[in-house]
C-alpha positions in Angstrom: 120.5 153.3 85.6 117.5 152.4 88.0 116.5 149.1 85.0 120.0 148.2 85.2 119.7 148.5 89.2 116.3 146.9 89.1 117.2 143.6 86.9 120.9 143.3 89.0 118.0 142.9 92.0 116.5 140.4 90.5 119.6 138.4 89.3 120.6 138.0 92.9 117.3 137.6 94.0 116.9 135.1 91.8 119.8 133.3 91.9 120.9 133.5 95.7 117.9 132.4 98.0 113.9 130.8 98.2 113.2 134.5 99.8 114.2 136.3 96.9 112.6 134.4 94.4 109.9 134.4 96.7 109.6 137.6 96.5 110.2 138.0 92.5 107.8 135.6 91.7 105.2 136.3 94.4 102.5 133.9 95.5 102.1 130.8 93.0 100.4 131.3 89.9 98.5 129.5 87.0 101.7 129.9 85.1 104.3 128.4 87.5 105.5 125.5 85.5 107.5 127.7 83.5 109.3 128.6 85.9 111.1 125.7 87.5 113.0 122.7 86.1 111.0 119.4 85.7 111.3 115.9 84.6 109.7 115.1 81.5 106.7 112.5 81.6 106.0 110.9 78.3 102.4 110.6 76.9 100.7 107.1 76.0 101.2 105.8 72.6 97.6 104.3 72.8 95.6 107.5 74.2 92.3 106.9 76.2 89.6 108.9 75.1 86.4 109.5 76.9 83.3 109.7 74.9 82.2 112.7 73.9 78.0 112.6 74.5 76.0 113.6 71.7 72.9 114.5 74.3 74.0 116.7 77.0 70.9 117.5 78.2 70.8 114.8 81.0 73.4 117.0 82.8 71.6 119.2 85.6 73.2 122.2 86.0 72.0 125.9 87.4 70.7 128.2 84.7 71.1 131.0 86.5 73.0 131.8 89.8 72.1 134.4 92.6 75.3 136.1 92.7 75.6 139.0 95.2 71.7 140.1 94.5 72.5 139.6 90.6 71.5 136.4 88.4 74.6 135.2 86.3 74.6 132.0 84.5 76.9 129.0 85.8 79.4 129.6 82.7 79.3 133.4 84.0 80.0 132.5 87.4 83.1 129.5 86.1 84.1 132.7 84.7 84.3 135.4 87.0 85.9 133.1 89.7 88.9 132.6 87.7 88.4 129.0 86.6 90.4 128.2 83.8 88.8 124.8 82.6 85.7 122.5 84.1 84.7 119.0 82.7 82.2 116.9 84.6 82.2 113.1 83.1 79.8 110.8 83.6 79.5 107.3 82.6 82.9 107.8 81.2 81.1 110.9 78.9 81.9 114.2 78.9 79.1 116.0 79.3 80.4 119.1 79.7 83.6 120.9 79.3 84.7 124.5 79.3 87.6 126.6 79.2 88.0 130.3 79.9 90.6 133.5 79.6 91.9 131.8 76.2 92.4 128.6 77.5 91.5 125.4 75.9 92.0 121.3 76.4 96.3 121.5 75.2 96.6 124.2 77.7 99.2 123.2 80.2 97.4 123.9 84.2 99.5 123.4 87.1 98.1 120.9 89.5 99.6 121.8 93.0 98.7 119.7 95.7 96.5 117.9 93.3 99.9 116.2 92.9 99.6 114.8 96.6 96.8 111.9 95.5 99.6 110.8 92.6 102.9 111.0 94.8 100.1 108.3 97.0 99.4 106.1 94.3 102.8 105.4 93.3 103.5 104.4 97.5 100.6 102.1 96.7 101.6 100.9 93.6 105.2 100.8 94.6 103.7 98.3 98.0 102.2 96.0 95.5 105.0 95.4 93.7 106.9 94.3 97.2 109.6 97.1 96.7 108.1 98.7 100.1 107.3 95.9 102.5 104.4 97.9 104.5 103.0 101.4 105.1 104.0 101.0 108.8 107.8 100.5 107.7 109.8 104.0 110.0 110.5 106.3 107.0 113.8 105.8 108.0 114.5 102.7 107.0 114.1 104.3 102.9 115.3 108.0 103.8 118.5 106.6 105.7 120.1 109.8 106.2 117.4 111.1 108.3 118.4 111.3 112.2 116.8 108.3 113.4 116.4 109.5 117.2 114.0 112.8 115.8 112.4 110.8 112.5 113.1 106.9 113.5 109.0 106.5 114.9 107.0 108.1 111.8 105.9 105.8 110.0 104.8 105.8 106.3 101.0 105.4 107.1 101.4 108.3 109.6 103.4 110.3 106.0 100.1 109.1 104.2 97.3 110.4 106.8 99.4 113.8 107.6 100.2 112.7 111.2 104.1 112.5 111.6 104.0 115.8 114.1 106.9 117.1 112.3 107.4 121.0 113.0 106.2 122.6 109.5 104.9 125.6 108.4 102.4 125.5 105.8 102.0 129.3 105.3 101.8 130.3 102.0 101.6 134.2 102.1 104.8 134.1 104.6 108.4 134.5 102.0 110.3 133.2 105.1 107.8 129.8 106.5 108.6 125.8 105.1 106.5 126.2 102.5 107.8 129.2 100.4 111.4 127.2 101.3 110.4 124.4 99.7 108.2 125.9 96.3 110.8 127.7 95.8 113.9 126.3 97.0 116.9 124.3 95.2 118.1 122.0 97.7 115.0 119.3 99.2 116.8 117.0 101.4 119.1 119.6 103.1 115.9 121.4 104.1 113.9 117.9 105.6 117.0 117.1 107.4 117.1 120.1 109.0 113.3 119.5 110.0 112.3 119.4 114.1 109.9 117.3 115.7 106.4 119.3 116.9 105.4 116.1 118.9 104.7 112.4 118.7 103.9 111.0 115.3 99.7 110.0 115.0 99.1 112.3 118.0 97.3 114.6 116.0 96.0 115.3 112.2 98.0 118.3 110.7 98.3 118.8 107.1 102.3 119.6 105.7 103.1 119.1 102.2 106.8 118.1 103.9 104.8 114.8 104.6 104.5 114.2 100.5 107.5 115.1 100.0 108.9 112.5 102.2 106.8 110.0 100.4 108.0 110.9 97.0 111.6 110.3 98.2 110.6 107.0 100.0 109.1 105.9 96.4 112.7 107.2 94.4 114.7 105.3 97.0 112.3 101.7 97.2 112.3 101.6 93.4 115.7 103.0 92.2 114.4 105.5 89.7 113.1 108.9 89.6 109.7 109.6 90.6 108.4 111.4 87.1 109.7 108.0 85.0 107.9 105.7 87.9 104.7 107.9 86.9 105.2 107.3 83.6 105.7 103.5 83.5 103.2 102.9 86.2 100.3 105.3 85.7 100.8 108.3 83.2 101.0 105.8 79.9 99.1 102.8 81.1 96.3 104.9 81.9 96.5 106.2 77.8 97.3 110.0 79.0 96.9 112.3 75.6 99.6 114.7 76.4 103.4 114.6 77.9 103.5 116.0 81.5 106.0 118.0 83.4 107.0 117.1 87.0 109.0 120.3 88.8 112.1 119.9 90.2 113.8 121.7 93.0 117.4 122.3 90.8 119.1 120.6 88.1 121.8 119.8 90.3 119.7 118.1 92.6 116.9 117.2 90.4 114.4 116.5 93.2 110.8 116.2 92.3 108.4 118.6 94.7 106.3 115.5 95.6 103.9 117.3 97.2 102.9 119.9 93.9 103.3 120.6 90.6 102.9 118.0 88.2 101.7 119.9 85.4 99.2 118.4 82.3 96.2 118.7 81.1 92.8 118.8 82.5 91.6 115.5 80.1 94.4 113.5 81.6 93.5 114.7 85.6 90.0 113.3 84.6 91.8 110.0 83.7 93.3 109.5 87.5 89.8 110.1 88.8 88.5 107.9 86.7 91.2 105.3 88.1 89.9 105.8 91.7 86.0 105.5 90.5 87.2 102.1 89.2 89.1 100.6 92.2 92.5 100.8 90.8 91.0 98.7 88.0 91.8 100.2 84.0 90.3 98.4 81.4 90.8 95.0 82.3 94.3 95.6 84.1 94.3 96.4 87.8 97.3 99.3 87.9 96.7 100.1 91.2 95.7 97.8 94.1 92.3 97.6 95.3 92.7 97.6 98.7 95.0 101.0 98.3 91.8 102.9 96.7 89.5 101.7 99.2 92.0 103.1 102.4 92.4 106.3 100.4 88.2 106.8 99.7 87.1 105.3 102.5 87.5 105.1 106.5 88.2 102.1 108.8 88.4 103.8 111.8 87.9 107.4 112.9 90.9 109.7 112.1 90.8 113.2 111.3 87.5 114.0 111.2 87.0 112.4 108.5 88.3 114.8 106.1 91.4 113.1 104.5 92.9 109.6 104.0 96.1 108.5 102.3 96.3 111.7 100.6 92.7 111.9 99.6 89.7 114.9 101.2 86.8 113.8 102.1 83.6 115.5 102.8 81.1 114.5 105.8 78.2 115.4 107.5 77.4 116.0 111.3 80.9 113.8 111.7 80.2 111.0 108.9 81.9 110.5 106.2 80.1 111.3 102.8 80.8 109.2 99.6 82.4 111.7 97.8 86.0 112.1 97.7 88.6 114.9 95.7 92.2 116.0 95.7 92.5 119.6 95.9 95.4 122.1 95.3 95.8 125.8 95.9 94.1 128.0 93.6 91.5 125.6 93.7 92.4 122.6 91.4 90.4 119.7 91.6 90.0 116.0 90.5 86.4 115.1 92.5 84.9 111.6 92.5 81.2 110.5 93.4 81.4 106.6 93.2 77.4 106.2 93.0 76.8 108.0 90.1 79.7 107.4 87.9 80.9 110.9 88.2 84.2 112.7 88.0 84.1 116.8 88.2 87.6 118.4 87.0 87.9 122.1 88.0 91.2 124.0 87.4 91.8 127.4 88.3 93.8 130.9 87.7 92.4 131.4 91.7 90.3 130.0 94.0 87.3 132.5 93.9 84.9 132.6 96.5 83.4 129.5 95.6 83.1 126.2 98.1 83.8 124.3 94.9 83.7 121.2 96.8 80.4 121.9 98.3 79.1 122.9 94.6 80.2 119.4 93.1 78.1 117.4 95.6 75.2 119.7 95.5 76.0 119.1 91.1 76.0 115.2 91.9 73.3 114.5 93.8 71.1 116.7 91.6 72.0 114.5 88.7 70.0 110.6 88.2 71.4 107.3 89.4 73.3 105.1 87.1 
């Protein structure tokens, strides 16, 4: 009688609220994209391949690791921090890749907030292309429904940098904040229109995934298709991806993409959008994403938020200047990482985070390793 108690729980849990299912499914996992809906996203019919170096030897990397007063070797420590698969590429070779707890290069990783640096290359693409006129366009004039008196002065660029002051919670161990609402909940836009004002947009930097979100719809609505087929056309097979995608969606009913997370592939294909950036937009000959867009979202024109993010993009710096280096980053620790001036791109996805400042670990990887 309790099972039968227990699994009526979870029907209702399940079926009736974001809290419940909050509560069901916990904090998000490695195994996530089984769990929602998604739009399909087709793989390339002409894959890209990177080259897979005969000589790895050129790659720098620790040999063994002081870990806690114990040495452990840097495939011991990947390991034991819960990282699920790790390429660094170079020179567009892989000169290293590994996968752990069974995993290997067709296993499907979540990318989280990974997904944030895509949902901001299809605004730039989707600018080129004249079907949004400029980045300091009010979101309003795309997301029409929005009350124009609360949302009428944020402006794309401000969606972009994470300064629209919206009132957001992004507190992922709370079952009852914004962010569990929207991970786990059905309905998108009934939730953003139901969004307050914390203060006035570019005041200050604050980082919400509600602002990707709000890009991904401005995107559906400027181009009159669903964001997981704009991916497709526009990046995921021009850029010769080796696998088919997954893109969650909030319901079927509403069939929403969760802009702001959880596009789920492969960690070859993730390597491919870095390699995109390191390149300037430019793929083999064909310029898929505008110049000008790669250089705002890798680089600083002015001081803004302490230098640690642009368009979408972190940033690392030093004593309050920008370093070179640039990486998306999602919970659990997913990354794509870029370091223009030595041809590098560092993949890292993860079961957890660990206790690792992976970021700090690929520049110290980077700089260790020779010029072009």
């Amino acid at each position: 009688m309790r099972i039968i108690i227990t699994l009526l729980g979870l029907s209702l849990a399940l079926s009736s609220c974001h809290v419940g299912r909050f509560f069901v499914w916990n904090f998000a996992d490695h195994r996530d994209y089984k769990k929602f809906h998604a739009q399909n996203i087709q793989k390339s019919a002409a894959p890209f391949r990177f080259i897979e170096a005969q000589n790895t030897n050129s790659l720098r990397l620790p040999t063994e690791i002081n870990n806690k007063g114990k040495k452990i070797t840097f495939e011991e420590l990947l390991d034991k921090e819960g990282t699920l698969a790790f390429m660094v590429i170079r020179n567009d070779s892989v000169l290293y890749e590994k996968y752990f707890s069974g995993y290997n290069q067709e296993n499907i990783i979540p990318s989280f907030s990974v997904a944030k640096s895509f949902t901001s290359a299809l605004v730039g693409i989707a600018v080129a292309e004249g079907h949004i006129k400029s980045v300091q366009e009010p979101i309003t004039n795309y997301l029409t429904d929005l009350d124009k008196a609360k949302f009428g002065n944020i402006t794309i660029e401000h969606a972009l940098d994470m300064r629209t002051g919206i009132k957001y919670k992004e507190q992922y161990f709370n079952p009852f904040g914004d962010i569990a609402k929207y991970y786990y909940g059905r309905n998108l836009k009934k939730y953003i229109r139901k969004q307050g004002i914390r203060t006035e947009p570019d005041k200050d930097f604050e980082y919400i995934s509600l602002n990707t979100q709000l890009l991904g719809l401005i995107v559906e609505k400027a181009v009159g298709k669903p964001l997981g087929a704009y991916l497709q056309e526009k990046l995921w097979q021009p850029l010769g991806m080796e696998y088919d995608a997954t893109w969650s969606i909030d319901s079927k009913k509403h069939n929403t993409v969760k802009a702001f997370c959880c596009l789920n592939a492969r960690a070859r294909d993730f390597a491919k959008f870095g390699r995109l950036y390191l390149r300037k937009g430019d793929w083999e000959g064909k310029q898929l994403l505008p110049a000008d867009w790669v250089r705002k979202s890798t680089t600083f024109d002015k001081p803004k938020n302490g230098y640690v993010y642009t368009y979408q993009w972190w940033h690392l710096q030093d004593n309050n200047q920008p370093l070179e280096d640039y990486f998306a980053e999602g919970i659990l620790g997913q990354y794509i990482y870029v370091y223009p001036s030595k041809n590098m791109i560092i993949v890292r996805l993860g079961k957890r985070y660990g206790k690792i400042d992976w970021q700090r670990l690929f520049h110290e990887l980077a700089i260790k390793q020779p010029s072009r």
